[in-house]
TIPA-531118 format. One record per residue (C-alpha): x, z, y. Coordinates in steps of 0.001 Angstrom, whole numbers, padded with zeros to 6 digits, always signed. Example, Ala and Ser with C-alpha at 12.3 -4.5 7.8 and 13.67 -1.06 7.14 Angstrom:
// residues 2
+012300+007800-004500 +013670+007140-001060 
***
This chain:
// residues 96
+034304+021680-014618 +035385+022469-011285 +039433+022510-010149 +038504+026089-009243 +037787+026508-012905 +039795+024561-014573 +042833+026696-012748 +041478+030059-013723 +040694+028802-017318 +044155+027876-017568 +045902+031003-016181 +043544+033137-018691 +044478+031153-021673 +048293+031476-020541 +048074+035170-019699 +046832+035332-023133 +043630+037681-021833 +041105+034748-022585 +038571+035715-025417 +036575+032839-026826 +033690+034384-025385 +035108+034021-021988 +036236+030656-022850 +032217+029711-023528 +031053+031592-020331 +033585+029419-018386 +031988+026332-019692 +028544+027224-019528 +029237+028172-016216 +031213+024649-015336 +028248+023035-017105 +025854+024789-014547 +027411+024083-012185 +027815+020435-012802 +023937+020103-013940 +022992+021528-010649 +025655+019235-008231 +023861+016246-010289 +020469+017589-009504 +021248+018083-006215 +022223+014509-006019 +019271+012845-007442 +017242+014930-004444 +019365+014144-001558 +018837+010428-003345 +015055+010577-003174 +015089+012221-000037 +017099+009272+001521 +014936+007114-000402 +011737+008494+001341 +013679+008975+004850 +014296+004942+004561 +010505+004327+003464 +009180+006134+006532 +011518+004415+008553 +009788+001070+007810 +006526+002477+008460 +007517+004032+011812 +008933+000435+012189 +005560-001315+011124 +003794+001160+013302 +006051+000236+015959 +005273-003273+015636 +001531-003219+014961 +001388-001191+018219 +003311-003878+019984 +001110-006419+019296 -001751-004223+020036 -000507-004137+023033 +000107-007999+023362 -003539-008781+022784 -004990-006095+025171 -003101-007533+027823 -004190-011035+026926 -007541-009995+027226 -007205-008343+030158 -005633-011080+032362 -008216-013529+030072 -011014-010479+031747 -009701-011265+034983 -009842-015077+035183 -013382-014405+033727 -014163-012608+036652 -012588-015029+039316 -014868-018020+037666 -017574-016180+038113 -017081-014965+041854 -016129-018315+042621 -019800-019648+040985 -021405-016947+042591 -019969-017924+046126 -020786-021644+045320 -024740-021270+044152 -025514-018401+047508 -026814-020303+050352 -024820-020195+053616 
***
């Protein structure tokens, strides 16, 4: 039960005006409201749960991408040496 209600309860049942009726309807309403602050929790919970899960895949991504990126630059300057041999054959076996 809220603060909020709690108070109010209180000042009915001192005022004397509180039925028992209003005394349920109070608590089912507290109880409500508490069932939906906990189920409210339990999805901001999964949410962060999934928010950190697709942060590590972003992060694998990230990486994977990275290393991609490693190897087709190896190969390219690998490519490129290639190429240099072979000019340099090609110059050697033409006839001057």
């Amino acid at each position: 039960m809220s603060a909020l209600s709690a108070l109010a309860l209180s000042l009915a049942l001192l005022g004397g005006c509180a039925t028992t009726a209003d005394l349920q309807q109070a608590r089912s309403t507290a109880d409500e409201a508490t069932a939906e602050a906990s189920q409210a929790r339990t999805e901001a919970r999964q949410a962060r749960l999934a928010a950190e899960q697709a942060t590590r895949t972003a992060n694998e991504a990230r990486d994977l991408a990275a290393e991609a990126n490693r190897k087709a630059d190896a190969a390219l300057e690998e490519t490129a040496r290639l190429r240099e041999a072979m000019d340099r054959m090609y110059e050697r076996g033409t006839p001057k």
